[in-house]
N, C-alpha and C positions, 0 to 999 in steps of 0.2 A: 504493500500500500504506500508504503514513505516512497519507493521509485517510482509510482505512478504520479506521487503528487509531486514530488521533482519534475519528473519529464513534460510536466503540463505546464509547471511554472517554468521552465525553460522553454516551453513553447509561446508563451504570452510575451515574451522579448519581439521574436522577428512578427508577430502578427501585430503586434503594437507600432513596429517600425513600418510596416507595408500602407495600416489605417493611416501613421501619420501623413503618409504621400499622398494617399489618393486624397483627405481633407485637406492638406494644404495646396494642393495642386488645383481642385475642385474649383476650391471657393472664387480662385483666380478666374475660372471661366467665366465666372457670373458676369454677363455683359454690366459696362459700368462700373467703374474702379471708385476706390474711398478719396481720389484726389480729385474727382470730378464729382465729386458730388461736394466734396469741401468749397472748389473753386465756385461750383454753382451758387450755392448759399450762401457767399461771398459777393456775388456778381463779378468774378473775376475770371478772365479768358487768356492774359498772356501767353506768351511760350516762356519765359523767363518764369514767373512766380510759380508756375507747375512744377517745373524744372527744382527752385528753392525747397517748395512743400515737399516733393519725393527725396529729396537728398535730407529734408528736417526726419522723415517720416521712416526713412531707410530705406525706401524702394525702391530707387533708383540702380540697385547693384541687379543684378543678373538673377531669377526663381529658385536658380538652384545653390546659389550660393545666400540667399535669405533664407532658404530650407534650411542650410547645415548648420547657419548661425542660431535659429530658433529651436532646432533640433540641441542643439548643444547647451542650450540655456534650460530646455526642458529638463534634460539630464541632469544639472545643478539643482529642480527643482523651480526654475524662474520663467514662467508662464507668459511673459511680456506686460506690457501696458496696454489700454484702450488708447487705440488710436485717437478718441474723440473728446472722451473722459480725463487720458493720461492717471488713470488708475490702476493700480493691478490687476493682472486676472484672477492671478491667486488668492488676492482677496474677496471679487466679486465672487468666484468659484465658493470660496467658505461660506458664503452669507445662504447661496440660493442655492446649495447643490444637498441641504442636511433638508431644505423645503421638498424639494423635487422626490426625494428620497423618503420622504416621512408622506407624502402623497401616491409613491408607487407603492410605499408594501402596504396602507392602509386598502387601496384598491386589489393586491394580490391578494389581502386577509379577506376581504367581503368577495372575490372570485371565489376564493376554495373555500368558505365557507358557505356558498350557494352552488356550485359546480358539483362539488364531491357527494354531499348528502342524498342532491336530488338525480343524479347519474347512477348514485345507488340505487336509490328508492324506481329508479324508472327502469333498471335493470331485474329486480326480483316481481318488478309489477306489468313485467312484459304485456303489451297489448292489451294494458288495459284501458280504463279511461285515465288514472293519474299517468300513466306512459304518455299517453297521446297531448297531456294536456301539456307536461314537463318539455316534450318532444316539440312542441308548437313553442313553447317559449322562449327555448335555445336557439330554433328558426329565427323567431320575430328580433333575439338579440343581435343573433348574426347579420340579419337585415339592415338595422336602425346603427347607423354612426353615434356614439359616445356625444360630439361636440353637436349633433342634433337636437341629441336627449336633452342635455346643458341648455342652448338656444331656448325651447320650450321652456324648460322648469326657470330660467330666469325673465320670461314674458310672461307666461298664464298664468302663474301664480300672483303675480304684483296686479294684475289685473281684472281676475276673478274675487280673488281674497285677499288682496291687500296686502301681500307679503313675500317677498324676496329672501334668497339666501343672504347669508351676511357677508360682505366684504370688504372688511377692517379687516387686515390677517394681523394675528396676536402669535408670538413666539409662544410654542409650544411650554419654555419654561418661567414664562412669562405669566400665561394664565391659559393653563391645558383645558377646559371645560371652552371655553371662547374659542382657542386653537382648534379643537374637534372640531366643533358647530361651521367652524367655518372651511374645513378639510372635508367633514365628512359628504357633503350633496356631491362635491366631483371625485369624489373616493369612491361611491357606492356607483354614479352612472358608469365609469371605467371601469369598474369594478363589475358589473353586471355584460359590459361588453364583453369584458376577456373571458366570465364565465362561460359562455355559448358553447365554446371550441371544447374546454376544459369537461364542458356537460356530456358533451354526446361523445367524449373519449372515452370518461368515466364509465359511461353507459354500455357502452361496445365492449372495451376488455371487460369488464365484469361478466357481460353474459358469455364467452369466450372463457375467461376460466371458470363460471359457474358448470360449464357442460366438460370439463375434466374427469379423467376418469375418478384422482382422488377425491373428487366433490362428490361423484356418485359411491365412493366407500365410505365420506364422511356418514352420508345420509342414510346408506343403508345400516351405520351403527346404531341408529337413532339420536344422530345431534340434533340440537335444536338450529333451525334455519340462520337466523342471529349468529349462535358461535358459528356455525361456519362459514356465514359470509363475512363476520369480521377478525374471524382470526386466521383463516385457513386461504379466503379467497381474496381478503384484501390486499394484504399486501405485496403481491403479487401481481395484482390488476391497476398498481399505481407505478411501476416503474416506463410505462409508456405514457403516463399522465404528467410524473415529476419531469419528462423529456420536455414534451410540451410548452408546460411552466417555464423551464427554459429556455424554450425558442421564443413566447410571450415575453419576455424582457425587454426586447427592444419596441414592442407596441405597449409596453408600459410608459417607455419614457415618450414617442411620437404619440400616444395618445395623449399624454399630460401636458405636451406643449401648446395646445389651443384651448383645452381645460383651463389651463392655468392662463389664458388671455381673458377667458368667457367669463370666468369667477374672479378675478384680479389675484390672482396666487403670485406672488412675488417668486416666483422658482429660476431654474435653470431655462424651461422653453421658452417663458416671455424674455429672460436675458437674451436667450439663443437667437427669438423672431428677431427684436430690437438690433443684434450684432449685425444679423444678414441684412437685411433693409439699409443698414448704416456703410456696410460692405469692412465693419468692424473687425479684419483679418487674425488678432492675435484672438480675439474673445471667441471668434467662432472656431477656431483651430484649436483651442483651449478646451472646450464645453465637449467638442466630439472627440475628442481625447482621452476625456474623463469617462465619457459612457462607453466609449469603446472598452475603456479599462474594468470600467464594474459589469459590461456584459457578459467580458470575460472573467471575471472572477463568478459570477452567478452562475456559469459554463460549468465551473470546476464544482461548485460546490453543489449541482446536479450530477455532475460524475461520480462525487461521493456521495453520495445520496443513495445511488444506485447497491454500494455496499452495503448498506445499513439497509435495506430492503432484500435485497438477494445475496445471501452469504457468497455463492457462486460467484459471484461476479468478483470477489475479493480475492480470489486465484487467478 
C-alpha cells in the first residue's frame, strides 16, 4: 500500500507540470489580451504606452520564457500578483479557496446523503411504484441545470412569499448558524444535481450484486433482507459509486462557479469568472492550479478508498 501511495504521488508531479501548460498557454488564446483592455479603459491607443505597460507588466518577453519564470516562482511557492489588483494570489487563493471548498463537500454531503439511501431503496423495491417514482427523479435531476434551479429559487420565492435566500456570507467561524443559512440553498441545489448520476449507479450495482450467487446463500440461511443488503451486498456495490464520486469532483467545482455568482458566495468561481473577463493571467493560472491539485488529490484518496472496501484490491 505505502508503494502504491508513493507511485501516485510521484505521478501528481509530471500531470501537474502538463495542466500547468495547457492553463497557461490556454488562457493566452482568449482573443483580447489584459493590455488592451487596460489601454481601452484608459482611452489610450499609442504604440509607445502599450509597449511601457507590457515591459511594467512582464509581457513583453517571449510565452515561453514567462512560462518558466512563473513556473519557477510557483515552485518557491509565489503564485504572482493580480495584474489589476497588484495583490497576491496567494492570498486571494487563502480567502476564497476554504469558501469554495466548504461549498463542495457540503453539496457532496447532501448528494450521498440522497443518492445512496434512495439507489438503495429503489434497488430492493425493483419495479415498483417507489422505483419508478425515485427512477423519475434522478431523470428530472439529470434534466434540470443546478444554476437553473438557483435562477428560480432566487425569483419565485421573493415574489410569491416574500422571501429570498440570504446573501450576506458570514465566515463560517464567525457565526456558523448565519454561514449555513447562507451555504446551505446552493449546497443542497448542487447537491441534488450531482445526486442523479450517483442514484441510478447506486441502483444498478446493487441489483447486480443482489443476484450473486453468495446473496442467494445469504438468503437461503434465512438472513434477514436488511443484514444482507447492508453488510454483505453493500459494500461491494459502492466501489463503482466511490469511482464516480470521483470523477464528480471536477463538476463540483464548475458547478459552484455560477452558484457562487447566482447566490453572491465570495469563493474561488466568482474570483475565477472576474480573472477571465479581466484576462487576469496570474489569478487565473493560479485558481486552475489549485483545483487541478485537489482533483488530484481527491483521485488518490478514491484509490484508497477502494482498499478499505475491497480487501482485494490491497494486493
Amino acid at each position: 500500500m505505502q508503494a502504491f501511495i508513493l507511485r501516485r504521488l510521484l505521478a501528481v508531479i509530471p500531470t501537474l507540470l502538463f495542466t500547468s501548460v495547457i492553463v497557461f498557454a490556454s488562457i493566452r488564446l482568449i482573443p483580447g489580451d489584459v493590455v488592451d483592455l487596460m489601454l481601452a479603459q484608459n482611452d489610450i491607443s499609442t504604440g509607445t504606452d502599450r509597449a511601457v505597460l507590457e515591459a511594467a507588466l512582464g509581457l513583453d518577453k517571449p510565452i515561453y520564457e514567462q512560462y518558466f519564470v512563473w513556473i519557477l516562482n510557483i515552485t518557491q511557492g509565489d503564485f504572482g500578483y493580480s495584474l489589476w489588483q497588484n495583490t497576491s494570489v496567494a492570498e486571494q487563493l487563502s480567502l476564497t479557496l476554504p469558501i469554495t471548498f466548504e461549498l463542495g463537500l457540503l453539496a457532496l454531503i447532501v448528494a450521498l446523503t440522497v443518492a445512496i439511501p434512495i439507489g438503495i431503496y429503489s434497488a430492493m423495491k425493483q419495479d415498483t411504484v417507489g422505483d419508478y417514482v425515485t427512477r423519475s427523479f434522478s431523470l428530472l435531476m439529470l434534466a434540470i441545470p443546478s444554476f437553473w434551479l438557483g435562477t428560480l429559487v432566487m425569483v419565485f420565492p421573493s415574489v410569491w412569499w416574500r422571501w429570498a435566500p440570504p446573501l450576506q456570507y458570514t465566515p463560517f467561524f464567525e457565526d456558523p448558524i448565519g454561514n449555513l443559512m447562507h451555504m446551505m440553498v446552493p449546497a443542497v441545489l448542487l447537491g441534488l444535481s450531482l445526486s442523479a448520476v450517483t442514484m441510478r449507479m447506486t441502483r444498478t450495482m446493487m441489483l447486480e450484486v443482489l443476484r450473486q450467487d453468495y446473496i442467494r446463500t445469504a438468503r437461503a440461511k434465512g438472513l434477514k433482507e436488511n443484514l444482507i443488503v447492508f453488510r454483505h451486498a453493500l459494500r461491494n456495490c459502492l466501489i463503482p459509486v466511490v469511482t464516480l464520486i470521483g470523477l464528480q469532483a471536477p463538476l463540483l467545482i464548475g458547478g459552484a462557479v455560477i452558484l457562487e455568482q447566482i447566490f453572491v458566495v465570495p469563493g474561488m468561481g466568482l474570483m475565477l469568472l472576474e480573472a477571465v473577463f479581466q484576462r487576469d493571467y496570474p489569478v487565473v493560472t493560479g485558481v486552475f492550479l489549485v483545483v487541478g491539485l485537489s482533483i488530484l488529490v481527491i483521485n488518490l484518496v478514491v484509490d484508497l478508498t477502494y482498499g478499505f472496501l475491497d480487501p482485494k484490491v490491497r494486493h
